[in-house]
VOTOR-562698 format. One record per residue (C-alpha): residue number from 1; residue in one letter; x, y, z. Coordinates in Angstrom, 3 decimals. Layout:
BEGIN
SITE  seq  type      east     north        up
SITE  NUM     a         X         Y         Z
...
//
This chain:
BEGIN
SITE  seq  type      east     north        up
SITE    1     x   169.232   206.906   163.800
SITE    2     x   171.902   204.164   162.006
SITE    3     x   169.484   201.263   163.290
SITE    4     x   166.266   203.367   161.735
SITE    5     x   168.879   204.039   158.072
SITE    6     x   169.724   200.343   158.466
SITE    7     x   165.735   198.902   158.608
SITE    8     x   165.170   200.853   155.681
SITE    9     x   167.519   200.051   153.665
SITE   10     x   166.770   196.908   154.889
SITE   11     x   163.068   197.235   153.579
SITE   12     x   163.964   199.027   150.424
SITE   13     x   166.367   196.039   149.278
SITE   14     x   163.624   193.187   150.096
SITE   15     x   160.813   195.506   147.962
SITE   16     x   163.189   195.730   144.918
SITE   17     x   164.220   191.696   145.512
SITE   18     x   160.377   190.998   145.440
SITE   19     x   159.735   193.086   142.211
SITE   20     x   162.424   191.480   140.625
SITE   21     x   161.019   188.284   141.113
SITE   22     x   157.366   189.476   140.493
SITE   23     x   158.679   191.442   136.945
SITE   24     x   158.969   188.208   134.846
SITE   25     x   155.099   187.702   135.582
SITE   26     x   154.491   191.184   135.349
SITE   27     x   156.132   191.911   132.041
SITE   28     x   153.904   188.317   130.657
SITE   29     x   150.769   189.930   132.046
SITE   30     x   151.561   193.184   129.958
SITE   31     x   152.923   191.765   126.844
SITE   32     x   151.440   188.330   126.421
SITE   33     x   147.934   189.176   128.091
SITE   34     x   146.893   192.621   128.574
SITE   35     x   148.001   193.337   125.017
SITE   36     x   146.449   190.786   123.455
SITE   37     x   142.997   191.266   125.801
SITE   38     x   143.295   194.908   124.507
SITE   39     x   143.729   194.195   120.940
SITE   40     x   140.693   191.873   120.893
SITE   41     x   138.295   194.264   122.374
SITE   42     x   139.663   196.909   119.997
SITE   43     x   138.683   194.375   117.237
SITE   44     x   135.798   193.593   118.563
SITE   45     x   134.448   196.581   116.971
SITE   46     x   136.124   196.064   113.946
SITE   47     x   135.478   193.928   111.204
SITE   48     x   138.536   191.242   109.895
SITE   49     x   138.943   188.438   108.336
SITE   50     x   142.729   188.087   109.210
SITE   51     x   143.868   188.586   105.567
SITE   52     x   143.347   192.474   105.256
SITE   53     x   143.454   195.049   107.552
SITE   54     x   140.414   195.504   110.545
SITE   55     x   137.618   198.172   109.450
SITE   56     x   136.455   200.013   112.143
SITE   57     x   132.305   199.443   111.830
SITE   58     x   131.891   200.275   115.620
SITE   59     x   128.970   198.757   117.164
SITE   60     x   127.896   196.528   113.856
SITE   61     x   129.137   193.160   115.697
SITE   62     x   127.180   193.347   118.881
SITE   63     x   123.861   194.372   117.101
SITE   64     x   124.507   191.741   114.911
SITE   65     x   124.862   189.229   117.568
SITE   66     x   121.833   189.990   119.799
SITE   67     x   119.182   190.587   117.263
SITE   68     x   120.212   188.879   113.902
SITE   69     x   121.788   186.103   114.709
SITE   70     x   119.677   183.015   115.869
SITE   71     x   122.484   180.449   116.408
SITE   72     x   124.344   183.219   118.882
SITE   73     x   121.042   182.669   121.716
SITE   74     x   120.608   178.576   120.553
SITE   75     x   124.338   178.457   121.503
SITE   76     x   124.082   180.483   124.415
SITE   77     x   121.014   178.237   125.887
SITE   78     x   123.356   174.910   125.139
SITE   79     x   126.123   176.314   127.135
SITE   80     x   123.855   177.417   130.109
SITE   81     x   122.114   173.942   129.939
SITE   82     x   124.909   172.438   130.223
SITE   83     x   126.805   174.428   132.956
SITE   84     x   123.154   174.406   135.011
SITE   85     x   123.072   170.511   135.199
SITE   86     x   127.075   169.846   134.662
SITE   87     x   128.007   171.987   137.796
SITE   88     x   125.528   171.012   140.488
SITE   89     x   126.160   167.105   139.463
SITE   90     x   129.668   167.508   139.390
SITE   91     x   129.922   169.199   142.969
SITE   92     x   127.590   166.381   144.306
SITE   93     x   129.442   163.413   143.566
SITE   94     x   132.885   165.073   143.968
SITE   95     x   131.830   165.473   147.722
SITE   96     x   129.964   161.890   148.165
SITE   97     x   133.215   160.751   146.733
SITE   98     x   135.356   162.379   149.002
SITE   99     x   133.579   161.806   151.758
SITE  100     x   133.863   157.885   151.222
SITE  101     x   137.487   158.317   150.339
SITE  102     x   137.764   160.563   153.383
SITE  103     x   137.636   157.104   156.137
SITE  104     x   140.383   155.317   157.558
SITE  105     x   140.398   152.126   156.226
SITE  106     x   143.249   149.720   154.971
SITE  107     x   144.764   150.796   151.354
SITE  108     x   142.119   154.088   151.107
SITE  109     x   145.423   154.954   149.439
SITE  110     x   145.255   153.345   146.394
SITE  111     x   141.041   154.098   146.039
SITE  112     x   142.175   157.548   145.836
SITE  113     x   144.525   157.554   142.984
SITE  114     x   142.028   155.271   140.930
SITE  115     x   139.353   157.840   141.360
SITE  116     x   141.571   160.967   140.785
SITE  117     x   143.447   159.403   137.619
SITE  118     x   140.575   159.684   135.259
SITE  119     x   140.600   163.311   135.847
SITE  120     x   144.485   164.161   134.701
SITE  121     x   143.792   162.280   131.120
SITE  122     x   143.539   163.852   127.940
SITE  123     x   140.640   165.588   127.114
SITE  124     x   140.904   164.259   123.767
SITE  125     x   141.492   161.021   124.671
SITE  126     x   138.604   160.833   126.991
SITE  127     x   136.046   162.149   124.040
SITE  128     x   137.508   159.277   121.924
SITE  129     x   136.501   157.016   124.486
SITE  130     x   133.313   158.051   125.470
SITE  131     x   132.545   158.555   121.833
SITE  132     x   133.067   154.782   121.812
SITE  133     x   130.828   154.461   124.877
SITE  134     x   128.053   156.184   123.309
SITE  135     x   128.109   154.729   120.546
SITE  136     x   124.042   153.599   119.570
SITE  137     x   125.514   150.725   117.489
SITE  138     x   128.701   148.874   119.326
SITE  139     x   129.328   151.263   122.149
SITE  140     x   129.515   149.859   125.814
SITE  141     x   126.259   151.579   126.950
SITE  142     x   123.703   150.708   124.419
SITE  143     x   125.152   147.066   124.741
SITE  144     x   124.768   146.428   127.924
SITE  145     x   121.609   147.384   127.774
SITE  146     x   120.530   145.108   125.205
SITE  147     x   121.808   142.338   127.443
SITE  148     x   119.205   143.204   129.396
SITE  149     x   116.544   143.783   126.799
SITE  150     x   116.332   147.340   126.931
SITE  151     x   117.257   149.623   123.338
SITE  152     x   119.170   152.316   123.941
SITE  153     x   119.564   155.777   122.970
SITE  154     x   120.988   157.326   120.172
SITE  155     x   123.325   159.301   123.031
SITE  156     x   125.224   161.891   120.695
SITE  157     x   123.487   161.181   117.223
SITE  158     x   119.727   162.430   119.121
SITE  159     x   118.890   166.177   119.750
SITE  160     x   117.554   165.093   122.610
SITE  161     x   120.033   162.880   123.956
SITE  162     x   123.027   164.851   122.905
SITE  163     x   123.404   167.350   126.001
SITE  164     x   122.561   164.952   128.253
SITE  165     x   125.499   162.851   127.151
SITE  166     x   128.104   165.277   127.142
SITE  167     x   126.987   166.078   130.772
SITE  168     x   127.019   162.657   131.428
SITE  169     x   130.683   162.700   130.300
SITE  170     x   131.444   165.537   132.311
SITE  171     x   131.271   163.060   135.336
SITE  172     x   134.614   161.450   134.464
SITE  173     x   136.751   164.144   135.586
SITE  174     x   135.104   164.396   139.136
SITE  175     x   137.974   163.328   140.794
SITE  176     x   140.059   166.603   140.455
SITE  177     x   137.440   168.287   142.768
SITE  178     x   136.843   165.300   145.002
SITE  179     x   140.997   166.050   145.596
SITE  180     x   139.790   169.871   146.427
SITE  181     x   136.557   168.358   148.466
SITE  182     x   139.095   165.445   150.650
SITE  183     x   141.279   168.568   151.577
SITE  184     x   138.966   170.332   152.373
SITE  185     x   137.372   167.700   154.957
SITE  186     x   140.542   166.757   156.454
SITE  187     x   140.794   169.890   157.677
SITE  188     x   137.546   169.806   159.482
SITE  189     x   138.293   169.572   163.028
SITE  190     x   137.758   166.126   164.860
SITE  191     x   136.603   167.655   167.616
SITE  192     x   133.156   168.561   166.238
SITE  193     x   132.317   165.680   165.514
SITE  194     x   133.672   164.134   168.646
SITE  195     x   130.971   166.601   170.722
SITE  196     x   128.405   165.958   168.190
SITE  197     x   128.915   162.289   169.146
SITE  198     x   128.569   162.370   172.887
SITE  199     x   125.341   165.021   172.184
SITE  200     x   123.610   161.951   170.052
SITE  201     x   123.772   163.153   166.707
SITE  202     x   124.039   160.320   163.945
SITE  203     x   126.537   160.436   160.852
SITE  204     x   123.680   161.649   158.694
SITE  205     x   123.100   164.807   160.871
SITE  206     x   126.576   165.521   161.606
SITE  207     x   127.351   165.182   157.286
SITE  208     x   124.216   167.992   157.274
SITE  209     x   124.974   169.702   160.152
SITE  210     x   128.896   169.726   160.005
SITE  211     x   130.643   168.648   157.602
SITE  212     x   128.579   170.440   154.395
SITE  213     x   128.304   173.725   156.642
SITE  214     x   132.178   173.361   157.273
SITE  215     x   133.357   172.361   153.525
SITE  216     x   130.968   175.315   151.582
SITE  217     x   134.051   177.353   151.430
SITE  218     x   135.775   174.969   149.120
SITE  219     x   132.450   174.255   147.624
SITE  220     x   132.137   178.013   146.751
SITE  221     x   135.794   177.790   145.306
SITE  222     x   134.632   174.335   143.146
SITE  223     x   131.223   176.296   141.882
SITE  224     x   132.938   179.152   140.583
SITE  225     x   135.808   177.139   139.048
SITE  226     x   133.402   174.865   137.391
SITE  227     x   131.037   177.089   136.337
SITE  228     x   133.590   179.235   134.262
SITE  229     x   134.802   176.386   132.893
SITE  230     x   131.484   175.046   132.042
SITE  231     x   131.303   178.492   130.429
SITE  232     x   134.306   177.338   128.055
SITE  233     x   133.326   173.814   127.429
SITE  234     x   134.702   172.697   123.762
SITE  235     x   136.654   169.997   123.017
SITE  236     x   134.356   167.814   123.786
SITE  237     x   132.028   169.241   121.241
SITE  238     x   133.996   169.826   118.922
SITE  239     x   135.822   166.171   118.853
SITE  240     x   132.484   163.967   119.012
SITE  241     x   130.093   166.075   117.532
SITE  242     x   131.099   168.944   115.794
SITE  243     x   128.096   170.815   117.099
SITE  244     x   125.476   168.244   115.809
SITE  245     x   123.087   167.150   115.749
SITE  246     x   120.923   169.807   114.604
SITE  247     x   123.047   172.245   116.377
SITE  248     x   122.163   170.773   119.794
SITE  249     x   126.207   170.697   120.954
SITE  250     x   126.794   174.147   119.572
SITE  251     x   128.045   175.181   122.706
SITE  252     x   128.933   178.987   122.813
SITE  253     x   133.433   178.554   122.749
SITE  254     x   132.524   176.501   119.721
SITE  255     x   130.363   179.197   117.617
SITE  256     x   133.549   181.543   118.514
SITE  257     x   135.917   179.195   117.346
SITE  258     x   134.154   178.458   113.927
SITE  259     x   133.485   182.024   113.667
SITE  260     x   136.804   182.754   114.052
SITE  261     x   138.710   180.349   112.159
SITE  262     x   136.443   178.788   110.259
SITE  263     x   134.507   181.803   108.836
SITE  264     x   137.126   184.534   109.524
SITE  265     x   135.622   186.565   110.871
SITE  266     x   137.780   187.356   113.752
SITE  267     x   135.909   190.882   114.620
SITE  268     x   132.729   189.279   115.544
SITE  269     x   134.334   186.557   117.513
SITE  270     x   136.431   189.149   119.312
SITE  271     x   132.833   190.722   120.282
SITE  272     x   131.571   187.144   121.119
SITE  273     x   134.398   186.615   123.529
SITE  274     x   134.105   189.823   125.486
SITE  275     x   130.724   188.802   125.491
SITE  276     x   131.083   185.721   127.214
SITE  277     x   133.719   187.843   129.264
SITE  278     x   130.526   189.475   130.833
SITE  279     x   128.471   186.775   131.076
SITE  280     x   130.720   185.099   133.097
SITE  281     x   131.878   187.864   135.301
SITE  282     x   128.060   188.151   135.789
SITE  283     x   127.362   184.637   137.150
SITE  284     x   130.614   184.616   139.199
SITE  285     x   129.365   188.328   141.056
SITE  286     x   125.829   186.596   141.485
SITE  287     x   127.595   183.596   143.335
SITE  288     x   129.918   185.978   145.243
SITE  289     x   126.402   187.917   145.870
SITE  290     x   124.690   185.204   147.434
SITE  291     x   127.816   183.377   149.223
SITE  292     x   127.179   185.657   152.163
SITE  293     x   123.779   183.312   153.049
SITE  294     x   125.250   180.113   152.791
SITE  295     x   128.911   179.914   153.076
SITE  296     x   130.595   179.610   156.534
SITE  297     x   134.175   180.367   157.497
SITE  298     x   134.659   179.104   160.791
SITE  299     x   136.053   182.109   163.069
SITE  300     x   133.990   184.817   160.689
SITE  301     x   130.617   186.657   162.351
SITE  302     x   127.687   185.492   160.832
SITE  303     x   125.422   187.317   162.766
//
């Protein structure tokens, strides 16, 4: 009976030394997030301009934003455009990357911190150098081709061109999920590849046949990761465009952020944001949906 007091006591101490140390999270969640998160979806159906108290004008935001508002669905289409080709480009070179950073050969090393470093610089610094880059006049890209006879593109001055360059961009920060990806194969056991080996499969059916099937659980962590933040793509935007030209960079966390603080009017972008909210938790059930026919945990049934 003292042994059975003693264990819970025992227990009772260690749950009270865990909530301690979970409380100073807690209490941010509450105060610093949930509040706020609250607040904005209260104001959502409100309408203020930060300088007067919110009117309550219930569902006036949303009806404005789905059927009177053109630049609300042009914005919307530049954010999905992006995150459609951004994402799937992303994930295949952060994988071809890892996978040649992935051998055994002398000072591999030092390959791997020159690819990852690009990825921990400044956003803003890296828009004011690809700004550079693109630039139709002096930048790197357009000159090079002329060396070679070719005229380039106006990259982020053409409607057409814009998107594409931005995506193109988006390529410079592969190497935090390559670092994600090169975990991920290390822990791929030799020995598959070993018996793969003696049954006469080549590298390019054991990469098909192996190592994808193997890595698509930290490819499924990668796609949802990326697309949410493709979902939230800004400063890019905002530094080296602005949302030009013609509106063809007005991606969707930029509209919110000139509605809000810009045009002040904080109620609408509160709706725009919870919005977004369920356009992303959308896309990120419809992965989680489908990840049942294509991603493999080795152990798990998959009958």
């Amino acid at each position: 009976m003292r042994n059975r007091t003693f264990k819970m006591n025992m227990r009772t101490k260690e749950a009270i030394n865990g909530y301690l140390f979970f409380s100073p999270w807690l209490i941010g969640l509450i105060f610093f997030l949930g509040g706020p998160i609250l607040y904005s979806l209260y104001l959502s159906f409100t309408s203020y301009n930060m300088l007067s108290a919110p009117k309550w004008v219930g569902t006036l935001n949303y009806r404005i934003l789905f059927s009177e508002d053109p630049l609300f669905w042009e914005s919307l289409y530049n954010t999905l455009y992006y995150v459609a080709f951004s994402v799937p480009l992303s994930t295949v070179a952060g994988v071809l990357m890892a996978v040649l950073l992935n051998q055994k050969v002398k000072g591999i090393g030092v390959w791997r911190t020159i690819f990852y470093l690009p990825s921990v610089v400044s956003i803003i610094v890296v828009s004011l150098l690809w700004q550079w880059i693109f630039d139709p006049s002096f930048g790197l890209i357009n000159s090079a081709l002329a060396q070679i006879g070719i005229e380039g593109p106006g990259w982020l001055q053409d409607r057409v061109w814009s998107k594409p360059s931005l995506i193109i961009m988006s390529l410079w920060g592969v190497g935090g999920g390559m670092i994600i990806y090169l975990a991920g194969l290390q822990g791929i056991s030799r020995e598959l590849y070993e018996a793969a080996t003696v049954d006469g499969a080549g590298r390019m059916r054991q990469f098909f046949n192996i190592t994808i099937p193997m890595l698509t659980p930290t490819i499924f962590f990668n796609l949802i990761m990326g697309v949410l933040g493709g979902f939230q793509v800004f400063v890019q935007a905002f530094i080296m465009t602005g949302g030009g030209p013609v509106n063809s960079t007005m991606f969707y966390a930029l509209y919110l952020y000139n509605k809000a603080f810009r045009d002040l009017a904080m109620g609408y972008a509160s709706a725009m944001a919870w919005v977004l909210l369920v356009i992303s938790l959308m896309f990120t059930l419809l992965i989680l949906r489908t990840s049942k026919s294509w991603v493999y945990y080795e152990g798990a049934d998959h009958k």
